[in-house]
Rosetta silent file (secondary structure, phi, psi, omega in degrees, C-alpha in Angstrom):
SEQUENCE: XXXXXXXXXXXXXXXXXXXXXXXXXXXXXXXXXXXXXXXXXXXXXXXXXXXXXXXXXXXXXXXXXXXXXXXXXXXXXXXXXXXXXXXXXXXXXXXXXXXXXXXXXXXXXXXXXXXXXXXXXXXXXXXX
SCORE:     score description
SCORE:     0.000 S_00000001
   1 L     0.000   -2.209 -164.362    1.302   13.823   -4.566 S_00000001
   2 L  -103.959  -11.197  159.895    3.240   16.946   -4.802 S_00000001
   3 L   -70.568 -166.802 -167.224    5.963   15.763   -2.740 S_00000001
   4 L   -99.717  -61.543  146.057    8.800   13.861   -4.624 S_00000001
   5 L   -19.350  -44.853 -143.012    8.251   11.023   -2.438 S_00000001
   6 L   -54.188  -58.312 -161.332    4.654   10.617   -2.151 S_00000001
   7 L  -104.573   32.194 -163.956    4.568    7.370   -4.590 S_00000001
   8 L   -79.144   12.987  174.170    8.243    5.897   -4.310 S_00000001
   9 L  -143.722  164.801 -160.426    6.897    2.397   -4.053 S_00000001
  10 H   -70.509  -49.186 -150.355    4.478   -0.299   -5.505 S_00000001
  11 H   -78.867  -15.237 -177.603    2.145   -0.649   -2.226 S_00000001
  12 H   -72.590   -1.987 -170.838    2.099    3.412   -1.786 S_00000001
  13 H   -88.934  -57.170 -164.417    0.938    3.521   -5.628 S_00000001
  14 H   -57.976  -29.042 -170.331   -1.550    1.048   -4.980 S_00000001
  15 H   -63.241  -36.378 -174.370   -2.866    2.546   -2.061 S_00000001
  16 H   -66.634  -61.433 -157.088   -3.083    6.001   -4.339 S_00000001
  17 H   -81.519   -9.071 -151.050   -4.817    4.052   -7.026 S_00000001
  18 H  -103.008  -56.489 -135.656   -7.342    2.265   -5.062 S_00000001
  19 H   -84.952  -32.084 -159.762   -8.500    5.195   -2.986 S_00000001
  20 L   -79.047  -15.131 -175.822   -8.590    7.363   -6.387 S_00000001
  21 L  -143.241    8.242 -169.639  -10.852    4.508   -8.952 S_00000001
  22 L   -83.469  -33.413 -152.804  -11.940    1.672   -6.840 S_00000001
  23 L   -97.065    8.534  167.878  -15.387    3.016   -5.958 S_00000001
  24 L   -97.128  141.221 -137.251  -16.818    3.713   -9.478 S_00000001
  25 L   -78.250    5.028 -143.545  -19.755    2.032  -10.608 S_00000001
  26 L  -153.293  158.417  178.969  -18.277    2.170  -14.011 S_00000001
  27 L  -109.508  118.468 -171.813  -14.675    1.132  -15.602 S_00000001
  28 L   -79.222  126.131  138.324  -11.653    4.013  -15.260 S_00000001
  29 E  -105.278  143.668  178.053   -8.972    3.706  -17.288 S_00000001
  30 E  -132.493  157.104  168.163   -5.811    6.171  -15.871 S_00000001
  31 E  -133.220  147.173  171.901   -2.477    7.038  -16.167 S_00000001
  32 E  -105.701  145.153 -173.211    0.001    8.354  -13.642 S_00000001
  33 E  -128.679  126.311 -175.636    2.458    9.995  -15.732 S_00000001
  34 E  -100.717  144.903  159.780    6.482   10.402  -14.029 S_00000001
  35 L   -70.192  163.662 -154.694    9.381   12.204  -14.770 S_00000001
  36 L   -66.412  -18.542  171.254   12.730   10.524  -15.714 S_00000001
  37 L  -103.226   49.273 -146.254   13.140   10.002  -11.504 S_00000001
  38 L   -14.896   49.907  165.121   10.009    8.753  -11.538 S_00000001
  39 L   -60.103  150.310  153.197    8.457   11.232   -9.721 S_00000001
  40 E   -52.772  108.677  168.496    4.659   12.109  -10.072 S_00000001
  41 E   -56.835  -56.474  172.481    3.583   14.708  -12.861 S_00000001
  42 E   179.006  162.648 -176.739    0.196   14.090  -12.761 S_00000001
  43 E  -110.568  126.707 -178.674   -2.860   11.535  -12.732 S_00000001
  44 E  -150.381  164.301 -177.867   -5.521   11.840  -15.132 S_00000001
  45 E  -101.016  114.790  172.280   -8.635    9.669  -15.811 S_00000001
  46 E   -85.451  -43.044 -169.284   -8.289    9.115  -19.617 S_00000001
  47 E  -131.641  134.209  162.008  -11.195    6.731  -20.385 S_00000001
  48 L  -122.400  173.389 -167.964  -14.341    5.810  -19.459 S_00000001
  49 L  -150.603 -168.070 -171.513  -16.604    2.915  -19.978 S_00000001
  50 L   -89.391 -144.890 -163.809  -19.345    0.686  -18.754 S_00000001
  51 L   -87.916  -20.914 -167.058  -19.871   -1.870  -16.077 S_00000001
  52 L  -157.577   33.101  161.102  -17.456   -4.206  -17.459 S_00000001
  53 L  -165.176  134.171  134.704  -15.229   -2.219  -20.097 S_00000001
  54 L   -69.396  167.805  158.772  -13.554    0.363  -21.404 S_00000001
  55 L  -110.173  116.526  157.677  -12.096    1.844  -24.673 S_00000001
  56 L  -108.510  147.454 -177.056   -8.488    2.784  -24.783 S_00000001
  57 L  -118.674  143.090 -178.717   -7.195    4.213  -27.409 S_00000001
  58 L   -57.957  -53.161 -158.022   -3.317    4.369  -27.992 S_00000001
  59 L   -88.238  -21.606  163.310   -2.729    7.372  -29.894 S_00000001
  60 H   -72.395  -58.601 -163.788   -4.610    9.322  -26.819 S_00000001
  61 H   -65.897   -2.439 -153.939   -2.502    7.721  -24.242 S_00000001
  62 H  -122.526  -44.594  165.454    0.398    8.668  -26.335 S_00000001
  63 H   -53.636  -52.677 -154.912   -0.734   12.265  -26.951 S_00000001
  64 H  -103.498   20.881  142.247   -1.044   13.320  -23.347 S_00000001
  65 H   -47.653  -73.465 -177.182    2.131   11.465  -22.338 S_00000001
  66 H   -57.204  -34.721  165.205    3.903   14.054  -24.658 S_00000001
  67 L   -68.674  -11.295 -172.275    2.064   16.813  -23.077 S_00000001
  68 L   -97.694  -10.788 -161.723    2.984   16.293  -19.637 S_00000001
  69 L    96.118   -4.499 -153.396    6.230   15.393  -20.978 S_00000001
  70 L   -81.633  159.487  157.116    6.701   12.167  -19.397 S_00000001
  71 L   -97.789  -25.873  175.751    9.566    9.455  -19.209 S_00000001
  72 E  -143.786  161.562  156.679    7.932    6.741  -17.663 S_00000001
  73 L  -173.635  140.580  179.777    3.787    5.933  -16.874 S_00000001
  74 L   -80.588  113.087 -144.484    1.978    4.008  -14.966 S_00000001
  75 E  -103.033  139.885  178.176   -1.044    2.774  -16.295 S_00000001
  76 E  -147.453  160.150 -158.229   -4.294    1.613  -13.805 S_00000001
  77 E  -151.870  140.434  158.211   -7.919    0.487  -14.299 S_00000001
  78 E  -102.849 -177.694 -141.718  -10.927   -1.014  -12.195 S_00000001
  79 L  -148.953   60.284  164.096  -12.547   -3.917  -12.393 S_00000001
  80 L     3.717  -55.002 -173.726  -16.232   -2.956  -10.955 S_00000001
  81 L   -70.615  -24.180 -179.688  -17.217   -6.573  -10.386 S_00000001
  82 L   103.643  -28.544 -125.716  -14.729   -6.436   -7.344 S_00000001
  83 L  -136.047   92.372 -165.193  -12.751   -9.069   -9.248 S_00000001
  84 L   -89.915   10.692 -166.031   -9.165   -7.709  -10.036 S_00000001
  85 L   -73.435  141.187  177.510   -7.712  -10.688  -12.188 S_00000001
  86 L   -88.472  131.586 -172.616   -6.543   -9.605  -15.305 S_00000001
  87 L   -61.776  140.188  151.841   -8.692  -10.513  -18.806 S_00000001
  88 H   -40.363  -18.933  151.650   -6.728  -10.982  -22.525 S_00000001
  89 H   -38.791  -66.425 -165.310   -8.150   -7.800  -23.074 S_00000001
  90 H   -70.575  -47.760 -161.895   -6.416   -6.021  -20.253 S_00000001
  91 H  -106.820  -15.728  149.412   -3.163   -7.560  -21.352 S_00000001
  92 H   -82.845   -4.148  175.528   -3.186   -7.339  -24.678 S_00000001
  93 H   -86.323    6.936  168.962   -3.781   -3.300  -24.766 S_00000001
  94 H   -66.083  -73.953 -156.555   -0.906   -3.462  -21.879 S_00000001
  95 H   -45.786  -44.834 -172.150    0.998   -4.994  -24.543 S_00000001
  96 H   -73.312  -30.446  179.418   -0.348   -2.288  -27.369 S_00000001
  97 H   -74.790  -67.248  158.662    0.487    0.870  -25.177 S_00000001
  98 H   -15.543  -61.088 -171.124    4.075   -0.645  -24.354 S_00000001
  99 H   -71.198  -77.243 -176.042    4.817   -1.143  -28.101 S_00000001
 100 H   -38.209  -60.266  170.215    3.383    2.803  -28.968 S_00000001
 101 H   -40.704  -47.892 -177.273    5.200    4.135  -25.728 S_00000001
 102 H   -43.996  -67.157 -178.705    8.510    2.656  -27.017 S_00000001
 103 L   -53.268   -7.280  174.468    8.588    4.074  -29.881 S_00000001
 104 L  -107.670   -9.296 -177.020    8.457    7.705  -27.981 S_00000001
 105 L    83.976   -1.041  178.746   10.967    6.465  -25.265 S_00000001
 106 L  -101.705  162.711 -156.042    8.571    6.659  -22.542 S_00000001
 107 E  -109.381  127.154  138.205    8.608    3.380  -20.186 S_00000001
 108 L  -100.607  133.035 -162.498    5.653    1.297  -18.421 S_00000001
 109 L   -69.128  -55.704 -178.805    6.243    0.876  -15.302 S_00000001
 110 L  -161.665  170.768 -177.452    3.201   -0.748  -14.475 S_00000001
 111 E  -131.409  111.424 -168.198   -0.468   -1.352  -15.064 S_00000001
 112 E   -92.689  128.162 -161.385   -2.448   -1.809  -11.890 S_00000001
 113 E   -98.841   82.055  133.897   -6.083   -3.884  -11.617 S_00000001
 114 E  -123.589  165.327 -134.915   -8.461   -2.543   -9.198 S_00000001
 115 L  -125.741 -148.593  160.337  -10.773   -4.472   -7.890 S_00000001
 116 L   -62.733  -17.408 -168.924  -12.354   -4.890   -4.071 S_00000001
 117 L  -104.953 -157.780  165.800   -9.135   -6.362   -2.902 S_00000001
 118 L   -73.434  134.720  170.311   -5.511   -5.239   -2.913 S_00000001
 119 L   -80.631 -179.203 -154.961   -5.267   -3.892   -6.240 S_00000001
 120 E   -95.874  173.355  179.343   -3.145   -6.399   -8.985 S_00000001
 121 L  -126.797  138.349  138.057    0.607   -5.240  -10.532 S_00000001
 122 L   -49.750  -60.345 -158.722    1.132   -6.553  -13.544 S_00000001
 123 L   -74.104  -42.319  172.958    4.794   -6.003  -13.051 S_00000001
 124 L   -70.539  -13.648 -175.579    4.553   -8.200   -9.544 S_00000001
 125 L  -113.588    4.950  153.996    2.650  -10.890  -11.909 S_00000001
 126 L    77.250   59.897  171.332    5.477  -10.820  -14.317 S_00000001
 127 L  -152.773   35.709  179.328    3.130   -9.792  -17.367 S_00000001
 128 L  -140.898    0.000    0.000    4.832   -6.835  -18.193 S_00000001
């Protein structure tokens, strides 16, 4: 990650996201959070949860955005069950972080599902 490079594309993100939350028995919510060239700042696990949820909360997600500074972040989560499709859950707190992010100027890029599989893009599914 510390080159400038490391993450310039969707499948090298995925690959990054999968190897870093796919294997917990439990559900990770994360953020990668990029500079204005969207380079990587840092990666952090913000939330955790149970076998088949999490809690995010907005005003956290919004707080350590402003500490790192960020311009844009990518937001990614697993799916335990192996099953990476996304729930109305999953897309409306896409939807809730987007609207709070706005209002600070930082952008999401994308919110990434994974599951057992390739993890899911939002942003390649149009739901963002």
């Amino acid at each position: 990650m510390q080159r400038p490079d490391a993450l310039s594309n969707p499948a090298a993100c995925a690959d990054y996201l999968r190897a870093r939350i796919a294997a917990y028995p439990y559900e990770v919510f994360a953020c990668l959070f990029l500079d204005n060239r969207h380079r990587v700042i840092a990666f952090e696990e913000l939330f955790r949860g149970s076998i088949d949820g999490a809690s995010v909360h907005p005003r956290e997600v919004v707080r350590r955005c402003l500490a790192h500074n960020a311009a844009a972040v990518i937001f990614a989560h697993n799916h335990p069950s192996g099953v990476a499709e996304p729930s109305q859950a999953d897309r409306d707190i896409t939807a809730e972080l987007q609207h709070a992010l706005a209002l600070i100027q930082v952008r999401v890029l994308d919110h990434f599902i994974v599951g057992s599989g390739r993890p899911l893009s939002l942003a390649e599914r149009g739901m963002l």
